[in-house]
LOLO-362120 format. One record per residue: residue in one letter; x, y, z of N, C-alpha, C, O in turn; residue number from 1. Coordinates in nm, 2 decimals. Layout:
   type      n.x      n.y      n.z     ca.x     ca.y     ca.z      c.x      c.y      c.z      o.x      o.y      o.z   seq
      a        X        Y        Z        X        Y        Z        X        Y        Z        X        Y        Z   NUM
...
This chain:
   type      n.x      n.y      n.z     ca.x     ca.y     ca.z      c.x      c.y      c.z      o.x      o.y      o.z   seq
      x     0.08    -0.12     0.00     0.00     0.00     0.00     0.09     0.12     0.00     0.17     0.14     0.09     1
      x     0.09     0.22    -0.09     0.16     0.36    -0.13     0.04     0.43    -0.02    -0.08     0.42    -0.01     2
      x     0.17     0.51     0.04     0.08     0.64     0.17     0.15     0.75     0.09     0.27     0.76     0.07     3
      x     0.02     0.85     0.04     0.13     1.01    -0.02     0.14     1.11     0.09     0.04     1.12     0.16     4
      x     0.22     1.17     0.13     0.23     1.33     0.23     0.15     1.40     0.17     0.13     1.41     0.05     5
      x     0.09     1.45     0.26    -0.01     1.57     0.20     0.09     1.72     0.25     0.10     1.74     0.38     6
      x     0.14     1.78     0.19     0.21     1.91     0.27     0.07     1.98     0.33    -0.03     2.02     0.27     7
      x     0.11     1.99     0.45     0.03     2.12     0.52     0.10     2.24     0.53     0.22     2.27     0.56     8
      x    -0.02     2.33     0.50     0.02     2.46     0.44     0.00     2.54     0.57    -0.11     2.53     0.61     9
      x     0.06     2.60     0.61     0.04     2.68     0.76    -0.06     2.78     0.68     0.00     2.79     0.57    10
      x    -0.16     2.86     0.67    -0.22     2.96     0.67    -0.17     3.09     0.73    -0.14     3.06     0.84    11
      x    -0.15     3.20     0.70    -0.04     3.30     0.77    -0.16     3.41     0.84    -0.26     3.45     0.79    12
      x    -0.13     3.42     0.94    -0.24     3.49     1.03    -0.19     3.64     1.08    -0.07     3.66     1.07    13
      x    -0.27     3.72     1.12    -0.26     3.82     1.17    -0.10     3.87     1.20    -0.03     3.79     1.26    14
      x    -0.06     3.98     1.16     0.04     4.06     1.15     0.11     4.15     1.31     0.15     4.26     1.33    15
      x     0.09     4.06     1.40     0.10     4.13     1.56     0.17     4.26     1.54     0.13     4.35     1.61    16
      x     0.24     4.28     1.49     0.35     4.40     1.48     0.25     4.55     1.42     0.23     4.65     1.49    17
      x     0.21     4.52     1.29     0.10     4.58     1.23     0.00     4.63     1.36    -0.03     4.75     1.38    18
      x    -0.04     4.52     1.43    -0.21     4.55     1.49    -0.13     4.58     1.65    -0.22     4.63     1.72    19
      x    -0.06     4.58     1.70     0.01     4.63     1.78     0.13     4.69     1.84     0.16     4.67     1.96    20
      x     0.17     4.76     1.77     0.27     4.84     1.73     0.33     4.88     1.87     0.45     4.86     1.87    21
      x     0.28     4.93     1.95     0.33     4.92     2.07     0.40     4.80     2.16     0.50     4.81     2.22    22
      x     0.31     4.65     2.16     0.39     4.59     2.25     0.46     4.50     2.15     0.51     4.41     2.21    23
      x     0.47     4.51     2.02     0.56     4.47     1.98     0.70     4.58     1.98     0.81     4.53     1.97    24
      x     0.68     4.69     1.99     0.80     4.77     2.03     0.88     4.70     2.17     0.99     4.67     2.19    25
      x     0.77     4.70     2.24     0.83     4.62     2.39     0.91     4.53     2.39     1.02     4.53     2.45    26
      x     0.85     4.45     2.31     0.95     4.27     2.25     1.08     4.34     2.20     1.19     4.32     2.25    27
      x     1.06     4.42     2.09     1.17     4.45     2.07     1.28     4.52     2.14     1.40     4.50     2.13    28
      x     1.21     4.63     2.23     1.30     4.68     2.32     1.39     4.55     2.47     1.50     4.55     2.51    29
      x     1.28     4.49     2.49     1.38     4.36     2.55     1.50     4.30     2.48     1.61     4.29     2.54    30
      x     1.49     4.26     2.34     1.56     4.22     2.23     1.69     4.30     2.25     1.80     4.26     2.27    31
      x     1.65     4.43     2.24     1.80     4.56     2.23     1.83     4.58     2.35     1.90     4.68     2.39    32
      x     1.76     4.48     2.43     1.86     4.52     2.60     1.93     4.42     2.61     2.04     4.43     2.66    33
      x     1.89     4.26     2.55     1.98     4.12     2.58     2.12     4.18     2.51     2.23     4.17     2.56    34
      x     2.09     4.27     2.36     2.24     4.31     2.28     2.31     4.34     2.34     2.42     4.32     2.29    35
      x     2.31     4.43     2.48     2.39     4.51     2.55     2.40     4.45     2.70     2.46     4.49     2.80    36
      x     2.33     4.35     2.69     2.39     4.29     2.85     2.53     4.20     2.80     2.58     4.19     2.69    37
      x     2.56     4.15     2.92     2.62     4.11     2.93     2.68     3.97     2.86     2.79     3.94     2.82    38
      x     2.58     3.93     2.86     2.56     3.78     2.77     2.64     3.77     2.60     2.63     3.84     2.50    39
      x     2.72     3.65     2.64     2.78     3.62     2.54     2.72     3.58     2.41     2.61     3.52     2.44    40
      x     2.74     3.60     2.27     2.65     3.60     2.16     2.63     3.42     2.15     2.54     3.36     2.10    41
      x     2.74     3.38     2.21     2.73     3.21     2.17     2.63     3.15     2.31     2.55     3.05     2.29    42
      x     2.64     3.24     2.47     2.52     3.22     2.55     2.36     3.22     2.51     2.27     3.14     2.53    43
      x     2.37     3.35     2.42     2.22     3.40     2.38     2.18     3.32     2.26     2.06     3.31     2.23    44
      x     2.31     3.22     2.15     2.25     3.16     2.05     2.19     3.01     2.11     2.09     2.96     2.08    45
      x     2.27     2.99     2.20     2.24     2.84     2.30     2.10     2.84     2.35     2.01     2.76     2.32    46
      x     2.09     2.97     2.43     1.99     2.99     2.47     1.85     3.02     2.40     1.76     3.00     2.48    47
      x     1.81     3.08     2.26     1.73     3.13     2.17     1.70     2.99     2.09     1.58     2.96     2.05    48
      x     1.85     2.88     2.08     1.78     2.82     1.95     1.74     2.67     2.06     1.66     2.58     2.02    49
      x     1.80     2.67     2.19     1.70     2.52     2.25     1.57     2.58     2.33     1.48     2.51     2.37    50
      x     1.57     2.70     2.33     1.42     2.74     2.39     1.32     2.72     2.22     1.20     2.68     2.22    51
      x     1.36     2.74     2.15     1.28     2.73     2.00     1.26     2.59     1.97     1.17     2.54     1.90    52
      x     1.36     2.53     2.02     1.33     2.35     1.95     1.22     2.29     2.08     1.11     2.24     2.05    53
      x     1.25     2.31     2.22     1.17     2.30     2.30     0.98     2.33     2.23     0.89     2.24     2.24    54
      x     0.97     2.45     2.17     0.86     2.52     2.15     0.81     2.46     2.03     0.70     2.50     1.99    55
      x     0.88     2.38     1.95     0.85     2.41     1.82     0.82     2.53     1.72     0.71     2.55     1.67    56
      x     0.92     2.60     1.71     0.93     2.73     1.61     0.98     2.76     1.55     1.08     2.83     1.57    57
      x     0.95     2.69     1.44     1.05     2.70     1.31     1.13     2.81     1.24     1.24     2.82     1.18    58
      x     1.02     2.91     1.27     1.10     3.04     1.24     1.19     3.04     1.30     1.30     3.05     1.25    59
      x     1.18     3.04     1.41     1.29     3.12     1.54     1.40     3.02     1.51     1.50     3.08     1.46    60
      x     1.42     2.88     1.52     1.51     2.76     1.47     1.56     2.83     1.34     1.68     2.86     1.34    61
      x     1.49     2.86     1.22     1.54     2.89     1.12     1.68     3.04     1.15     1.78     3.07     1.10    62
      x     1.61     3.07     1.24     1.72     3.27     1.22     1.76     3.22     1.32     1.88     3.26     1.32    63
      x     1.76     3.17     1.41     1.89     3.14     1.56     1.98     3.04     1.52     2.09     3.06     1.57    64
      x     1.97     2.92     1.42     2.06     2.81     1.41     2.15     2.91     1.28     2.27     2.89     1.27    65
      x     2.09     3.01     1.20     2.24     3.08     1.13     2.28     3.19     1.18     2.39     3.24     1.15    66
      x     2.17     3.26     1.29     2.29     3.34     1.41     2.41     3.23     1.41     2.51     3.23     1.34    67
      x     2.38     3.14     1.50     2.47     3.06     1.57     2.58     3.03     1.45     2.70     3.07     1.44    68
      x     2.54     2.99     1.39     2.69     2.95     1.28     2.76     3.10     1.24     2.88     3.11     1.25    69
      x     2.69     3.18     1.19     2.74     3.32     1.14     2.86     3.38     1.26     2.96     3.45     1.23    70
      x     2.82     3.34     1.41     2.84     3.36     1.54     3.00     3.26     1.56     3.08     3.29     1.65    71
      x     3.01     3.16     1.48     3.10     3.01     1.50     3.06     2.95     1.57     3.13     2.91     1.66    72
      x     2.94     2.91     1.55     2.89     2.78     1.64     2.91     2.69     1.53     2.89     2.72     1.42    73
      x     2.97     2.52     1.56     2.99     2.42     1.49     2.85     2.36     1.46     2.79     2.35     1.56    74
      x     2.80     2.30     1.34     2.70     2.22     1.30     2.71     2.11     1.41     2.63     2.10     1.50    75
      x     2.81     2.02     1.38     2.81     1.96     1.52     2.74     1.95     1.63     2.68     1.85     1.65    76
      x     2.75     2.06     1.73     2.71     2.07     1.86     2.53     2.16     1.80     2.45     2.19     1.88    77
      x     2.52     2.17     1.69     2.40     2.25     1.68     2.30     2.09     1.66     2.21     2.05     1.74    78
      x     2.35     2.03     1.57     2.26     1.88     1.56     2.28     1.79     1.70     2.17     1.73     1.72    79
      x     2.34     1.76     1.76     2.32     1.71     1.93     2.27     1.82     2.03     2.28     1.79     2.15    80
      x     2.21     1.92     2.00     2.17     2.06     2.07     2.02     1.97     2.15     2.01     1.98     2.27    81
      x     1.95     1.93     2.11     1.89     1.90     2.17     1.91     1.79     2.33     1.85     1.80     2.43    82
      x     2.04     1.69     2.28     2.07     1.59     2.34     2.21     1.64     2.39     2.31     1.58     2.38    83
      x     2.19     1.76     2.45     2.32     1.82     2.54     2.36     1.75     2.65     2.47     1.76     2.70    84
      x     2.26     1.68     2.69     2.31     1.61     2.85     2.41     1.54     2.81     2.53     1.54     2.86    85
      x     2.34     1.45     2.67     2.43     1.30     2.62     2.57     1.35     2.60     2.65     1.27     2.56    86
      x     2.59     1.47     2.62     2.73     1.49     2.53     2.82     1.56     2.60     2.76     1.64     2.68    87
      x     2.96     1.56     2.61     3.10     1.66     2.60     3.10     1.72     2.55     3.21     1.78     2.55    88
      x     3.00     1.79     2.41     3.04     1.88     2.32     3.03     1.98     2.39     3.08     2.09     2.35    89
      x     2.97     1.99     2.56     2.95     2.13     2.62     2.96     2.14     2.69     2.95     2.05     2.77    90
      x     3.01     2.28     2.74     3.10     2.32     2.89     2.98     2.29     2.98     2.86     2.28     2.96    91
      x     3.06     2.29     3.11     2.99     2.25     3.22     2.86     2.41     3.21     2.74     2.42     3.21    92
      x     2.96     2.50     3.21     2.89     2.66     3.21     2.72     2.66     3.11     2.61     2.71     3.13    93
      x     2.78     2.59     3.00     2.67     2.57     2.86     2.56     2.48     2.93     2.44     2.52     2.93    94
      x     2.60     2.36     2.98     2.50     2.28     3.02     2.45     2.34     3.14     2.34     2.28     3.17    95
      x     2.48     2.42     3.21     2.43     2.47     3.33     2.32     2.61     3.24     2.20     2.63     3.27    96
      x     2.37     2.69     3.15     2.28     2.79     3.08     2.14     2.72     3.00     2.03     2.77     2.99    97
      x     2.21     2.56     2.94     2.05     2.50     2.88     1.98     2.45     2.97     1.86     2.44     2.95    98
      x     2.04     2.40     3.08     1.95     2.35     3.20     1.89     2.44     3.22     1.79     2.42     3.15    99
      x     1.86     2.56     3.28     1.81     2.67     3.32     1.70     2.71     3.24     1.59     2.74     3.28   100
      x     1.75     2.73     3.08     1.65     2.74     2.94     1.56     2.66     2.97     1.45     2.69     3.01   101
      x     1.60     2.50     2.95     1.48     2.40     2.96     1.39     2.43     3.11     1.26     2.44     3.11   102
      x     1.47     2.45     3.21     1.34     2.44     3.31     1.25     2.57     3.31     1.14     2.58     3.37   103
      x     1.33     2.67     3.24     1.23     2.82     3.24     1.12     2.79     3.14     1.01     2.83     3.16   104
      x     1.16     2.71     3.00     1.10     2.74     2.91     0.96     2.61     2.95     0.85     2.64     2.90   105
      x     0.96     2.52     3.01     0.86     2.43     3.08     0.82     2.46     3.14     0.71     2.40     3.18   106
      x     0.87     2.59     3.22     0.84     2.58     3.42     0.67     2.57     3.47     0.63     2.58     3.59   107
      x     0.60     2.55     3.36     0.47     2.45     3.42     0.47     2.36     3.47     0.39     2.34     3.57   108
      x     0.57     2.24     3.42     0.60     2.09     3.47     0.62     2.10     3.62     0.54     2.09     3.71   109
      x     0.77     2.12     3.64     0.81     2.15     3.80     0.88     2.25     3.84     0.94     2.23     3.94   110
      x     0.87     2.38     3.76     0.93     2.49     3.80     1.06     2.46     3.78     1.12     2.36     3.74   111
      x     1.13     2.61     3.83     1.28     2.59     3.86     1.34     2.52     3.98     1.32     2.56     4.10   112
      x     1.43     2.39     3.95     1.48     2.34     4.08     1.59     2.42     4.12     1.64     2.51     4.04   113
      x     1.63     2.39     4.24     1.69     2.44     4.32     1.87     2.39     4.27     1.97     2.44     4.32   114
      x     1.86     2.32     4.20     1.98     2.24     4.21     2.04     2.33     4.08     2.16     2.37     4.07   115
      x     1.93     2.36     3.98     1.96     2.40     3.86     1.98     2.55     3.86     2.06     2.59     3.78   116
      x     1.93     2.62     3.92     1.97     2.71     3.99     2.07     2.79     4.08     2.09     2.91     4.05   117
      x     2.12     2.75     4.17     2.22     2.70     4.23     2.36     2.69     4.14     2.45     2.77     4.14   118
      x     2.34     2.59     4.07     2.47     2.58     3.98     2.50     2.70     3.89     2.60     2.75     3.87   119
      x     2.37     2.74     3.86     2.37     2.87     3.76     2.42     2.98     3.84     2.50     3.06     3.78   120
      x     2.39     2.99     3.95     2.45     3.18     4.04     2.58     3.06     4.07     2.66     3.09     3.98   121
      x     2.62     2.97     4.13     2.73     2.96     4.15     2.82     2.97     4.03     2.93     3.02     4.07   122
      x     2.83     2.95     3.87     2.92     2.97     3.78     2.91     3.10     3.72     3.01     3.14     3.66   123
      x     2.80     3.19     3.74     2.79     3.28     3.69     2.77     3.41     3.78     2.81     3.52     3.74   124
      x     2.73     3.39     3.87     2.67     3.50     3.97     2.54     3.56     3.91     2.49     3.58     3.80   125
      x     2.49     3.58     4.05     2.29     3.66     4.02     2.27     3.69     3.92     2.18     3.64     3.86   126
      x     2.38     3.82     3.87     2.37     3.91     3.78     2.38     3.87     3.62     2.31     3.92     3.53   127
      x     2.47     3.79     3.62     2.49     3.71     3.46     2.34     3.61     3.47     2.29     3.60     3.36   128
      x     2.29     3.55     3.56     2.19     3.46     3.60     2.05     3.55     3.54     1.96     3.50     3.47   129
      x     2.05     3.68     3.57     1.93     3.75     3.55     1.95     3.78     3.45     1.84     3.80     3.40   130
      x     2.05     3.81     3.36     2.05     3.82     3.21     1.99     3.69     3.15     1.90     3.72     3.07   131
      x     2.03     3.54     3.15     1.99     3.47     3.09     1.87     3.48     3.13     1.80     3.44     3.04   132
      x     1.79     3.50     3.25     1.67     3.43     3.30     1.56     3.57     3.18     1.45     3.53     3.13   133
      x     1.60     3.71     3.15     1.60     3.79     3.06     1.58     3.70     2.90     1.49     3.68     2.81   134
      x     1.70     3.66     2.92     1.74     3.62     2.74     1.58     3.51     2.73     1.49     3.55     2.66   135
      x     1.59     3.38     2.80     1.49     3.28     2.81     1.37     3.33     2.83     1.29     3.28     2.75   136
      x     1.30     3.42     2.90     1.18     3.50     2.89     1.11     3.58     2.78     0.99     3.59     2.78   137
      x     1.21     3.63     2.69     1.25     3.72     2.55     1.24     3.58     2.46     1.15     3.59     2.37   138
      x     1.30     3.48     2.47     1.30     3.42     2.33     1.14     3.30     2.30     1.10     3.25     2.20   139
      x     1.08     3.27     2.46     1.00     3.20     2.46     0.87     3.35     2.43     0.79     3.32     2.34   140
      x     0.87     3.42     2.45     0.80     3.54     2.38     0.79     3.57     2.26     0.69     3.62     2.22   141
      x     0.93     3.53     2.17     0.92     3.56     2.04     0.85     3.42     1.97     0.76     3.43     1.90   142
      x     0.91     3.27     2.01     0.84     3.12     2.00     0.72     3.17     2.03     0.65     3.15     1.92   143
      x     0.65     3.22     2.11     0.49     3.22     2.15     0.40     3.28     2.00     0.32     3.22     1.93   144
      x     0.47     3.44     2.00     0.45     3.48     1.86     0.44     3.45     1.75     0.36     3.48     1.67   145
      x     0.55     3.36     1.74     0.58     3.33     1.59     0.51     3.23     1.60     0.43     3.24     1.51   146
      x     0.47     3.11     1.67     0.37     2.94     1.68     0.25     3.03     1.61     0.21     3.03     1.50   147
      x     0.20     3.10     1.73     0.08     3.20     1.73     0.01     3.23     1.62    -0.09     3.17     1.58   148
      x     0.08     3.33     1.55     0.06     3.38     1.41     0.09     3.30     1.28     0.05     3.34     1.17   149
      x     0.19     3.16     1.32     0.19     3.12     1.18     0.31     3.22     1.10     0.28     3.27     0.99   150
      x     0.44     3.26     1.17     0.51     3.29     1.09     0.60     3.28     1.00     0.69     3.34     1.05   151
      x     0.65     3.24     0.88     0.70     3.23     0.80     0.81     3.21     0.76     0.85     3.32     0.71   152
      x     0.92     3.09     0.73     1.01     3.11     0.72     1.04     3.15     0.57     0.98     3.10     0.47   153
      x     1.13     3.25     0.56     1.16     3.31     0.42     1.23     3.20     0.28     1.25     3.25     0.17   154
């Protein structure tokens, strides 16, 4: 028995930016404060493109996975990105920044633990900690958006 794919066509919806021009300025003004914190461009690619695989958002996967390379991230560690625990491709620092991603970007399930936390202000202190907990807040915002509306990869 032959099974055909049917492509499904996402339908493209409402223009958020257009119809609210204000709190998409907001999104964006978060966006141009992660540029000037502190946060390393290879922290904020880590962090943008496993909160997007988490979410399923293809857009955001599509423009964070050639940040990341444009940035020198290796294809490599971008295709095991999901399966970071499994791996040495990442510093202890990295896996302590995607831990943090994963439990912010779920934190319905069991919240933030203590342990994952902890490791995070201990390698980083409060302050680098509240930039990422920033960065992860900002990118599950833009995933919400883009799922949302059906946005478009070019």
């Amino acid at each position: 028995m032959f099974h055909t794919k049917t492509k499904h066509i996402m339908e493209k919806r409402l223009n958020l930016g257009a119809l609210q021009p204000k709190g998409y300025k907001a999104m964006v003004g978060l966006e141009a404060y992660l540029q000037t914190s502190e946060l390393s461009k290879s922290h904020i690619n880590l962090i943008k493109t496993r909160a997007s695989q988490i979410n399923g958002c293809a857009y955001c996967l599509d423009m964070h996975t050639k940040e990341s390379i444009q940035n020198g991230e290796t294809l490599q560690r971008l295709f095991v990105l999901a399966a970071w625990k499994e791996t040495d491709l990442f510093t202890e620092e990295e896996k302590a920044i995607l831990g943090l991603t994963e439990e912010i970007t779920v934190i319905h399930q069991h919240g933030v633990s203590d342990a994952v936390y902890k490791k995070a202000v201990e390698l980083f202190g409060e302050n680098y900690v509240a930039q990422i907990i920033m960065a992860v807040v900002a990118i599950n915002g833009w995933n919400r958006i883009a799922v949302a509306t059906h946005l478009q990869i070019d």
